[in-house]
C-alpha positions as CSV (number, residue, x, y, z in Angstrom):
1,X,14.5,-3.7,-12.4
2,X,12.6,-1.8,-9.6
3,X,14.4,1.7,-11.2
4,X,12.9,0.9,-14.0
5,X,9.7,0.1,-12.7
6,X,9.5,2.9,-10.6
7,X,9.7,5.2,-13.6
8,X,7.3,3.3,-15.2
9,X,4.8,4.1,-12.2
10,X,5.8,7.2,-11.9
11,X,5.8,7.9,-15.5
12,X,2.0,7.0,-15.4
13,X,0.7,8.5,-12.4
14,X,1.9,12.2,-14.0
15,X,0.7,11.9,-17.8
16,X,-2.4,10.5,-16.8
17,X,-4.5,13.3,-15.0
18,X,-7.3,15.2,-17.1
19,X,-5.1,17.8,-19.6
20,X,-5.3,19.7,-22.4
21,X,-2.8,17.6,-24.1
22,X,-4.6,14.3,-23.5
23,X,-7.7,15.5,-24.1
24,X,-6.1,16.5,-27.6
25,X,-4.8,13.3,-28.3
26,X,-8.2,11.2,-26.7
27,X,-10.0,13.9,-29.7
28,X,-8.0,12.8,-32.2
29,X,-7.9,9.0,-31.9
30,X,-11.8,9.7,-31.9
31,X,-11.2,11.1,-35.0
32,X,-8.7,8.6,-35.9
33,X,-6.6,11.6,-37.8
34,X,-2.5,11.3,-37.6
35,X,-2.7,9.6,-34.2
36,X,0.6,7.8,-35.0
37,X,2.6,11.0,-35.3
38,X,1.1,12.9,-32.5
39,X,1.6,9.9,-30.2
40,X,5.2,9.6,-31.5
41,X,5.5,13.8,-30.6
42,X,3.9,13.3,-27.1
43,X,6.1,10.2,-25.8
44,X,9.3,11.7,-27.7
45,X,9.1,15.2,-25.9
46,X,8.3,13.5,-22.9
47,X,11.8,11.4,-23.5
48,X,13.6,14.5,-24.0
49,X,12.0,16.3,-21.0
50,X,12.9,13.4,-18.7
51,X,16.7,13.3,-19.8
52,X,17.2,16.5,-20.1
53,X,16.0,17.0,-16.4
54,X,18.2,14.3,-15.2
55,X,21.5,15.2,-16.6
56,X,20.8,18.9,-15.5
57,X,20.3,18.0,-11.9
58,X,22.8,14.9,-12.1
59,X,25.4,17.9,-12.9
60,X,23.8,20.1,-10.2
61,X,24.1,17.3,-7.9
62,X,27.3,16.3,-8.5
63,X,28.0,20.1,-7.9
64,X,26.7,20.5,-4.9
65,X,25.6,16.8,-2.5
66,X,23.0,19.2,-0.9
67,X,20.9,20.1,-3.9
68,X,19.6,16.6,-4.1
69,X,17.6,16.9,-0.7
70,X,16.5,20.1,-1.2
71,X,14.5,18.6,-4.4
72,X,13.3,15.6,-2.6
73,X,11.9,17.7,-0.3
74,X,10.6,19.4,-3.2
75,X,9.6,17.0,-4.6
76,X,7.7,15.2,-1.7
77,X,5.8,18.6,-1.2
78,X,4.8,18.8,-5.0
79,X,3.6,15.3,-4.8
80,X,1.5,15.8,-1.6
81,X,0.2,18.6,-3.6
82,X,-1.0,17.3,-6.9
83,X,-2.6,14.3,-4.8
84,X,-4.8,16.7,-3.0
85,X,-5.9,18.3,-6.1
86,X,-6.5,14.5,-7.6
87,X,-8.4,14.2,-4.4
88,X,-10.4,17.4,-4.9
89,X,-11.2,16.3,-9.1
90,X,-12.6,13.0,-7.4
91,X,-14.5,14.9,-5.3
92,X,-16.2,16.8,-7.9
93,X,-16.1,14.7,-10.9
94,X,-16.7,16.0,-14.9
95,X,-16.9,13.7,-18.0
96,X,-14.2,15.3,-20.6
97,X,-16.0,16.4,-23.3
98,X,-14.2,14.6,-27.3
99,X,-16.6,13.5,-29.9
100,X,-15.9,12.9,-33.1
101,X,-17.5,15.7,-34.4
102,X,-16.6,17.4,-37.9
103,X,-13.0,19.2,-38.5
104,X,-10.3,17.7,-39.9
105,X,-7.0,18.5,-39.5
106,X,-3.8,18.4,-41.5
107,X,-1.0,17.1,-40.0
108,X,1.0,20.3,-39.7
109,X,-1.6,21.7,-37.4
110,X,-2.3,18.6,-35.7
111,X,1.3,18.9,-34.9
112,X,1.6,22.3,-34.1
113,X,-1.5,22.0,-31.8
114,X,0.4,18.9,-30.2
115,X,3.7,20.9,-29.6
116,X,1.5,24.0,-28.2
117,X,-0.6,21.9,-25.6
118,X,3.1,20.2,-24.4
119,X,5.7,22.9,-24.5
120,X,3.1,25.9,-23.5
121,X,1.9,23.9,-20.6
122,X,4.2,25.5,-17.5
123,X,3.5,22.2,-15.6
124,X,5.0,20.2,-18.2
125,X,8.6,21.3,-16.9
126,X,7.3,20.8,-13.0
127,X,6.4,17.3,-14.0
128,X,8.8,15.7,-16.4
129,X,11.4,17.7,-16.5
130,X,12.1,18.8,-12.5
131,X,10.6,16.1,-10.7
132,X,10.5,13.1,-13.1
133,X,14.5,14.1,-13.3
134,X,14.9,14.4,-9.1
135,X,13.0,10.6,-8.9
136,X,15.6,9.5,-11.6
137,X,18.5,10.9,-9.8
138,X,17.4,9.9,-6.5
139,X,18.3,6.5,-7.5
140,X,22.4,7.1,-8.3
141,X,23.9,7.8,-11.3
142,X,23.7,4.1,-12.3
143,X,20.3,3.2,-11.9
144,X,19.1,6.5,-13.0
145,X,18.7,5.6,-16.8
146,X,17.1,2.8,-15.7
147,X,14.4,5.0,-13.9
148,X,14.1,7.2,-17.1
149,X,13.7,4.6,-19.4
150,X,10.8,3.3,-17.1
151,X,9.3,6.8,-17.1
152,X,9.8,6.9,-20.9
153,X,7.8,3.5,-21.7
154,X,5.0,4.5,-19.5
155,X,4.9,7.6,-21.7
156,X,4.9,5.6,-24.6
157,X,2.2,3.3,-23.3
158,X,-0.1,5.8,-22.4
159,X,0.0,8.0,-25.0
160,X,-0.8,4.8,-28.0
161,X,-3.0,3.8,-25.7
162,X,-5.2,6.8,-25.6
163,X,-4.6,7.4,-29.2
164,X,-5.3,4.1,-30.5
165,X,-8.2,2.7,-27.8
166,X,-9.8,6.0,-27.9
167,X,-12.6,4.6,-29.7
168,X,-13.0,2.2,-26.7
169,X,-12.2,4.5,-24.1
170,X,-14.4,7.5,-25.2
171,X,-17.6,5.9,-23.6
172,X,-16.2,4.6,-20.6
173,X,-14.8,8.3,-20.0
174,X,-17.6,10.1,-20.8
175,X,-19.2,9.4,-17.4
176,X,-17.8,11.6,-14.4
177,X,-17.3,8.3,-12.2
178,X,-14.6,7.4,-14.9
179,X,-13.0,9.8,-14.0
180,X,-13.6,9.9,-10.3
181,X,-11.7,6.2,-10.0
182,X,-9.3,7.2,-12.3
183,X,-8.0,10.2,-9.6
184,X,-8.4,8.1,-6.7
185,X,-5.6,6.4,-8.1
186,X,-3.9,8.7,-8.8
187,X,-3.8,10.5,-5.7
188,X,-2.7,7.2,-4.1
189,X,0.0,6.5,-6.3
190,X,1.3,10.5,-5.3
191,X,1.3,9.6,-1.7
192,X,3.1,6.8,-1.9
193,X,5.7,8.6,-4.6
194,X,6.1,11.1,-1.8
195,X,6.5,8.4,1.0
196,X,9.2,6.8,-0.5
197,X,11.0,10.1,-1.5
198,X,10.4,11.2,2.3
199,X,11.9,7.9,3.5
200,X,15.2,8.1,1.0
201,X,15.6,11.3,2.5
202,X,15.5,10.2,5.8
203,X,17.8,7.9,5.1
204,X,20.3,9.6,3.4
């Protein structure tokens, strides 16, 4: 259970910051046009990006014991990193810009825009491929499916949760101190990501 709901938390805390992916998605549940599929193409490639991570470093691991400290160190550094940069959005807060505004799309394009703002994003293989897949395998090679499918439902929740209660969400968000909170959390949930990495490796 606690794999599982570390991926959930950890799942979260990544997805979560302002992006050009989610403010695609928050657009169109505002619009309300093919949310269903490009929240089922969001939280699938997500799925794949975590799995795909952990069995390439599981092998890597298995390969070589050492490998799985040097990306928990890695990992612990990239954490500590993305906190402070949640730490310097909160700092200087913006309202995200999505109204419902004319333009409709089909759902080719709202699915080729969808696979553009997740595959051409270069942190989107930091994220949930490298480090989501170090957390999993940092927990053993039987808990570690666990941990993705944690990481997976978080995905899932967050992604028809935008889409869908974008309608609700759109005003809330469209003040800066939305926003502000939002990365406070954020950065805290980072820190203590990397704490308990740093500790495991300690340990280990």
């Amino acid at each position: 259970m606690l794999p599982l709901l570390s991926g959930l938390g950890a799942g979260l805390t990544l997805i979560v910051a302002i992006g050009a992916q989610n403010a695609f998605v928050l657009r169109q549940g505002l619009r309300r046009q093919h949310v269903l599929a490009l929240c089922l193409l969001c939280s699938g490639s997500d799925a794949l990006l975590i799995s795909l991570g952990t069995l390439s470093l599981g092998a890597v691991v298995e390969r070589t014991p050492l490998a799985l400290d040097v990306m928990r160190w890695a990992g612990v550094v990239f954490l500590l990193g993305y906190a402070g940069l949640a730490l310097r959005r909160a700092l200087r807060p913006t309202a995200l810009a999505s109204d419902g505004r004319s333009g409709s799309l089909s759902l080719g394009k709202v699915l080729a825009q969808g696979a553009a703002f997740t595959f051409l994003n270069p942190h989107v293989y930091l994220d949930t491929m490298l480090l989501l897949g170090s957390l999993a395998n940092s927990h053993g090679p039987t808990s570690r499916w666990a941990f993705v499918a944690g990481a997976t439902v978080g995905s899932v929740l967050w992604f028809f949760g935008l889409g869908y209660g974008a309608r609700l969400l759109g005003p809330l968000f469209a003040r800066p101190q939305a926003w502000r909170w939002l990365d406070i959390v954020v950065a805290a949930v980072m820190i203590a990501l990397a704490v308990s990495l740093t500790v495991s490796s300690v340990k280990g």
